[in-house]
C-alpha positions as a Markdown table, in Angstrom:
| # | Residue | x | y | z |
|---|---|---|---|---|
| 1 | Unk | -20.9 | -7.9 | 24.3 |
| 2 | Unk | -21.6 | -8.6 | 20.6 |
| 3 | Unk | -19.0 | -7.1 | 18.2 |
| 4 | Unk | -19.8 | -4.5 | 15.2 |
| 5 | Unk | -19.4 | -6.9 | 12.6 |
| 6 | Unk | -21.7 | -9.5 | 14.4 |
| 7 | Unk | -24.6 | -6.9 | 15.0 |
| 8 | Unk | -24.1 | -5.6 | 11.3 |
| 9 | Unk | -25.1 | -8.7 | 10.0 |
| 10 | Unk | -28.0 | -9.6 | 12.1 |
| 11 | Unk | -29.2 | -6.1 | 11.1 |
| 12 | Unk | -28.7 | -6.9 | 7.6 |
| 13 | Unk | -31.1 | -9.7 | 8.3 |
| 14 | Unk | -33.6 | -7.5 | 10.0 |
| 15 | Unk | -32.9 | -8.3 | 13.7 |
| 16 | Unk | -34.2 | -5.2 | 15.3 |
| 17 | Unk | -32.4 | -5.9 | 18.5 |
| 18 | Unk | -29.0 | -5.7 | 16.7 |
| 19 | Unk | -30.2 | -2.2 | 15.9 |
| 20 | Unk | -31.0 | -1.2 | 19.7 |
| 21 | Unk | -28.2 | -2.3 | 20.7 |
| 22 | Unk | -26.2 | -0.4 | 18.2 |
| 23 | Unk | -28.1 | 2.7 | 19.0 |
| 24 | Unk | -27.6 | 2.0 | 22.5 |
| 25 | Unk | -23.6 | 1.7 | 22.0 |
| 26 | Unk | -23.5 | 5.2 | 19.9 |
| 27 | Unk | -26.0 | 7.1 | 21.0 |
| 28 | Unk | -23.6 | 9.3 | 22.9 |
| 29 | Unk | -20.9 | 9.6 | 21.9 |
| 30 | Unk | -22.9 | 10.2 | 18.4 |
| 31 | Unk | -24.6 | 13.4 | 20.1 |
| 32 | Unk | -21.4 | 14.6 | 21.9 |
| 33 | Unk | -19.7 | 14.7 | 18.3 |
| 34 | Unk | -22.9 | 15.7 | 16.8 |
| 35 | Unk | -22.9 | 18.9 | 19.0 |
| 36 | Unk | -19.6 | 20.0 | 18.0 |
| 37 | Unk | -20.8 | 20.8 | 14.2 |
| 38 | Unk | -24.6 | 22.1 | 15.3 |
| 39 | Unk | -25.2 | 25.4 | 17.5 |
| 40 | Unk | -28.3 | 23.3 | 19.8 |
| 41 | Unk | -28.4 | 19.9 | 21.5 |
| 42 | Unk | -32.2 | 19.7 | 19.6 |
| 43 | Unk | -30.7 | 19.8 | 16.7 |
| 44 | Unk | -27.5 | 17.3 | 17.4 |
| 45 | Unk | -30.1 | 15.3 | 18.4 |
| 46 | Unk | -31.7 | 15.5 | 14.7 |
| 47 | Unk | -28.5 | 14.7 | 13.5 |
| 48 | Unk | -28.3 | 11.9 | 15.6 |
| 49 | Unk | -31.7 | 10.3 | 14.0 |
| 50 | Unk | -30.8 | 11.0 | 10.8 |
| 51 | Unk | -27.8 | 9.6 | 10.8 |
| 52 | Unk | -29.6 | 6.1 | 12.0 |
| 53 | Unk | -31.9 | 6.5 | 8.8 |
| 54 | Unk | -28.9 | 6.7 | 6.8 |
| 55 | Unk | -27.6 | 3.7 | 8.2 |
| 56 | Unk | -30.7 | 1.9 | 7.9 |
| 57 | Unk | -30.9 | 2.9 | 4.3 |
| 58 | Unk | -27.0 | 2.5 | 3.4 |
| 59 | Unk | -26.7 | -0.4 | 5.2 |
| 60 | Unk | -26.5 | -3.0 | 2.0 |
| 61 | Unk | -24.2 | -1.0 | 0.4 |
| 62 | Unk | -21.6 | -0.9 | 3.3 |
| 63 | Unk | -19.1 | -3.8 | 2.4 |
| 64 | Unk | -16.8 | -3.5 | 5.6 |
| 65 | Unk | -13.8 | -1.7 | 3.8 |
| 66 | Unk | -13.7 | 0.2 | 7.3 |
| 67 | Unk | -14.9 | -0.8 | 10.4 |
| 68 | Unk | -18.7 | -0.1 | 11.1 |
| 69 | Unk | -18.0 | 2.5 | 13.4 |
| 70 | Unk | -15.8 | 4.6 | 11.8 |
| 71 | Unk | -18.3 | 4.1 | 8.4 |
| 72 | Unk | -21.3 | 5.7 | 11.3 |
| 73 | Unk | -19.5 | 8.2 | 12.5 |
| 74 | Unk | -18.4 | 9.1 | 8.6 |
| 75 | Unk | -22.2 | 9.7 | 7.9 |
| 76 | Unk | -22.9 | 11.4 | 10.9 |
| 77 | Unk | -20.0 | 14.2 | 10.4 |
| 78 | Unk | -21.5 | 14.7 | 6.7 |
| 79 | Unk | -24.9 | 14.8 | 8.3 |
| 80 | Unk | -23.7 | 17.4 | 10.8 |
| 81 | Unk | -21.7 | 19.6 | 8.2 |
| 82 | Unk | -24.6 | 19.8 | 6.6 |
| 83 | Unk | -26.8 | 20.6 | 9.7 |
| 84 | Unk | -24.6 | 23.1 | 10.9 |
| 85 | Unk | -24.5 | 24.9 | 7.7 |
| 86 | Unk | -27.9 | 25.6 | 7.3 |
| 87 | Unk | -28.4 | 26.2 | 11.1 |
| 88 | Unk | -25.3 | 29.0 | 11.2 |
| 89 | Unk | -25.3 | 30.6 | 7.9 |
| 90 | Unk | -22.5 | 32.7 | 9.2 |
| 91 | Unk | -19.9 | 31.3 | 11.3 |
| 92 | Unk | -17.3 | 33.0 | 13.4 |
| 93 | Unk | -13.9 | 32.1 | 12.4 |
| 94 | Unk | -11.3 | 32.0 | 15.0 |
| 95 | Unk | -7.8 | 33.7 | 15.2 |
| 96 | Unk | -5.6 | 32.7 | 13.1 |
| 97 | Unk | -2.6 | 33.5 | 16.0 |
| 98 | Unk | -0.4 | 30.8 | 17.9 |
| 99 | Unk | -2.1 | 28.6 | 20.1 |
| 100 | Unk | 0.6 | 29.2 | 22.9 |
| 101 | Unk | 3.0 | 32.1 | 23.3 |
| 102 | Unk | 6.1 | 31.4 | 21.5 |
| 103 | Unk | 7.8 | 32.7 | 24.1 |
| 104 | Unk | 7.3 | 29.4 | 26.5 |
| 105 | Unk | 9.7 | 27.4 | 23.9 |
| 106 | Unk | 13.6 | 27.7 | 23.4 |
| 107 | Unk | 14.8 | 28.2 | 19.9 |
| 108 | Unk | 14.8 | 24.1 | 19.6 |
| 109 | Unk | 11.3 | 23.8 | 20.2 |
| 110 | Unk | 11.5 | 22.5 | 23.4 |
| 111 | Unk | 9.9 | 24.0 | 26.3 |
| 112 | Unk | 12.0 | 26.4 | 27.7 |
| 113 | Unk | 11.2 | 25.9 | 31.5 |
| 114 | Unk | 9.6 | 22.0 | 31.7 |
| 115 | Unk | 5.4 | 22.9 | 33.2 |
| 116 | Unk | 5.1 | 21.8 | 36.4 |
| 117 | Unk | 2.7 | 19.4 | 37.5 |
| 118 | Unk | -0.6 | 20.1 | 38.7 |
| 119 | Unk | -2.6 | 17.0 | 39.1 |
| 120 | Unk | -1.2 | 15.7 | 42.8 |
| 121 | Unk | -3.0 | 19.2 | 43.6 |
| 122 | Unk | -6.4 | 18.1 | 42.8 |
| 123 | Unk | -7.3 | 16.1 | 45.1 |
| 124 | Unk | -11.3 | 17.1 | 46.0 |
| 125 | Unk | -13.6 | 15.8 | 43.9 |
| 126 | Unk | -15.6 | 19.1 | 43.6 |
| 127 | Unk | -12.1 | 20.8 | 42.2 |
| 128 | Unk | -12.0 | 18.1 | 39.8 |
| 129 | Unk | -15.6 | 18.4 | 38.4 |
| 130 | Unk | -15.4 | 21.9 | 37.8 |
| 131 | Unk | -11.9 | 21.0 | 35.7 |
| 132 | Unk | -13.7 | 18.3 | 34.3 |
| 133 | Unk | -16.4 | 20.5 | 33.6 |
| 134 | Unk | -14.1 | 23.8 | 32.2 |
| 135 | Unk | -12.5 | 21.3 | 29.7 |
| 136 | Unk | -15.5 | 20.7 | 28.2 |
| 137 | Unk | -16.7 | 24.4 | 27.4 |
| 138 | Unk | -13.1 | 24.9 | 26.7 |
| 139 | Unk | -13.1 | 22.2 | 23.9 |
| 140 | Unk | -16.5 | 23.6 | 22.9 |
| 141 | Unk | -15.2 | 27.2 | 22.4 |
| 142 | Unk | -12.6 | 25.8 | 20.1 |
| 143 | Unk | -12.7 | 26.5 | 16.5 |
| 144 | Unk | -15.0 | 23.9 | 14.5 |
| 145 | Unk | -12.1 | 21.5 | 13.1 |
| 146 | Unk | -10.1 | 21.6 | 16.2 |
| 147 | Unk | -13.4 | 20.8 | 18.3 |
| 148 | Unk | -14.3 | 17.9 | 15.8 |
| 149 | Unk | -10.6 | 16.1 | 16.2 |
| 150 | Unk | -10.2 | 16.8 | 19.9 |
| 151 | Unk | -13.5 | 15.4 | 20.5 |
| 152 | Unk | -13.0 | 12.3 | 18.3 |
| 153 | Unk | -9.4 | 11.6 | 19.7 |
| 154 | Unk | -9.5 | 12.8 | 23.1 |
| 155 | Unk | -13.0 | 12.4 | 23.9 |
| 156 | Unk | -14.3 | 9.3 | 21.7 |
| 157 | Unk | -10.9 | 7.7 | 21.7 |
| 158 | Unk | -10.5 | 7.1 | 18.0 |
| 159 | Unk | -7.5 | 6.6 | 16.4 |
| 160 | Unk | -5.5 | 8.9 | 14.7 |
| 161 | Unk | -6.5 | 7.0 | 11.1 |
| 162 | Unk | -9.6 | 6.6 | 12.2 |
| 163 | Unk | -10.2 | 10.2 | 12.4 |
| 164 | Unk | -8.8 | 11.1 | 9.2 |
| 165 | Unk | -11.5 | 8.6 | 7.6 |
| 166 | Unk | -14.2 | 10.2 | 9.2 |
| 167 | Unk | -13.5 | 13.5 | 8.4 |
| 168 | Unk | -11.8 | 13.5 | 5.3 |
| 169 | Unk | -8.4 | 14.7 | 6.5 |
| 170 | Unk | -4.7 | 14.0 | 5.7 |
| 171 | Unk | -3.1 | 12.7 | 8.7 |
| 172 | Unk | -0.4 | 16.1 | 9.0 |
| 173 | Unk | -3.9 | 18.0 | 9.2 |
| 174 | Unk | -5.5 | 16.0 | 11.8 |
| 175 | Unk | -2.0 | 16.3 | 14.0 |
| 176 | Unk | -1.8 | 19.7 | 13.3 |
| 177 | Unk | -5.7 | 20.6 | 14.4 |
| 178 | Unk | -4.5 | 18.0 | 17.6 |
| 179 | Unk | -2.2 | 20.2 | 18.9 |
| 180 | Unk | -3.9 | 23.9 | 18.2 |
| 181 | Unk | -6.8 | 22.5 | 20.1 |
| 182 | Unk | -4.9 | 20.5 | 22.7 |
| 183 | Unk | -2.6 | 23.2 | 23.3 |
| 184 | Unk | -5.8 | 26.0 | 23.2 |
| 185 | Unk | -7.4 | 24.0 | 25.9 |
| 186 | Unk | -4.5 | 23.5 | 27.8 |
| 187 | Unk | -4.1 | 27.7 | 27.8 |
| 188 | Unk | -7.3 | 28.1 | 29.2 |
| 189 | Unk | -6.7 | 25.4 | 32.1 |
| 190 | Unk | -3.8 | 27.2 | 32.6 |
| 191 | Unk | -4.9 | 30.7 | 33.0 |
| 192 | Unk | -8.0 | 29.7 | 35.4 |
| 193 | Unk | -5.9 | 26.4 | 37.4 |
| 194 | Unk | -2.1 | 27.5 | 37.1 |
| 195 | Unk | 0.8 | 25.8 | 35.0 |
| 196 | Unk | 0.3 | 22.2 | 33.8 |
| 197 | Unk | 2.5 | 19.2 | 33.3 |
């Protein structure tokens, strides 16, 4: 498999298969992020396109101070800001309450009773596609920021820098948005799957 920087430059020099096979490396996980700033997959798909045209047009002016994917996915989170802005012109803000009940930490911080494990119980495939499928509506009822870095961390697999690039973050935000999210998801697994590690 060719590398980013390889398939950058044979764009640059107007090979279209560099570009398919670009589009066919981001393609999803372009529209899974693009669908956590938009309200409709029609329009993450929109985003999607765009974004492409941007690159197409930018492209000369990228000079590889970050690595190609985290400079696409940069101009696809602007693109979808913008997107989702003008698609919800009010948005719903979430609580601003603890992710977690306090009361399942000692005064230390640490958990005060250690969550007992829960994935030797899941051992059908059926149960695990309805968890599998109950984390993702549970990441997509998340507030907007937490969606964005859970979905970029947990579900892209970027790093944590790499996140704060492409959404214009300090890295004590990004962990911070981590673990509301994480710890929201994990509260809904909880209440509908019982207690997990």
């Amino acid at each position: 498999m060719d590398d980013d920087a390889e398939l950058t430059q044979r764009l640059r020099a107007g090979d279209e298969q560099a570009f398919t096979a670009l589009v066919r490396r981001y393609h999803d996980p372009m529209l899974r992020l693009a669908c956590s700033f938009v309200p409709s997959l029609a329009v993450a798909e929109e985003v999607v396109q765009d974004t492409w045209m941007g690159v197409l047009r930018g492209l000369s002016g990228f000079e590889g101070r970050s690595s190609f994917r985290t400079w696409l996915f940069r101009i696809l989170v602007n693109r979808a800001r913008t997107a989702g802005a003008r698609e919800r012109r009010s948005a719903a803000v979430g609580g601003s309450g603890p992710a977690v009940d306090g009361a399942r930490f000692g005064s230390t911080g640490s958990w005060s009773a250690p969550p007992e494990h829960w994935t030797e119980a899941i051992d059908d495939r059926l149960q695990a596609g309805k968890l599998a499928d109950r984390i993702r509506s549970a990441i997509g009822e998340l507030p907007p920021r937490q969606r964005e870095v859970i979905t970029l961390r947990d579900v892209e697999g970027m790093s944590s820098s790499e996140v704060c690039l492409v959404l214009d973050i300090s890295e004590g935000n990004q962990r911070v948005l981590l673990h509301r999210g994480r710890s929201r998801v994990r509260q809904v697994l909880e209440t509908e799957f019982g207690r997990l590690p």
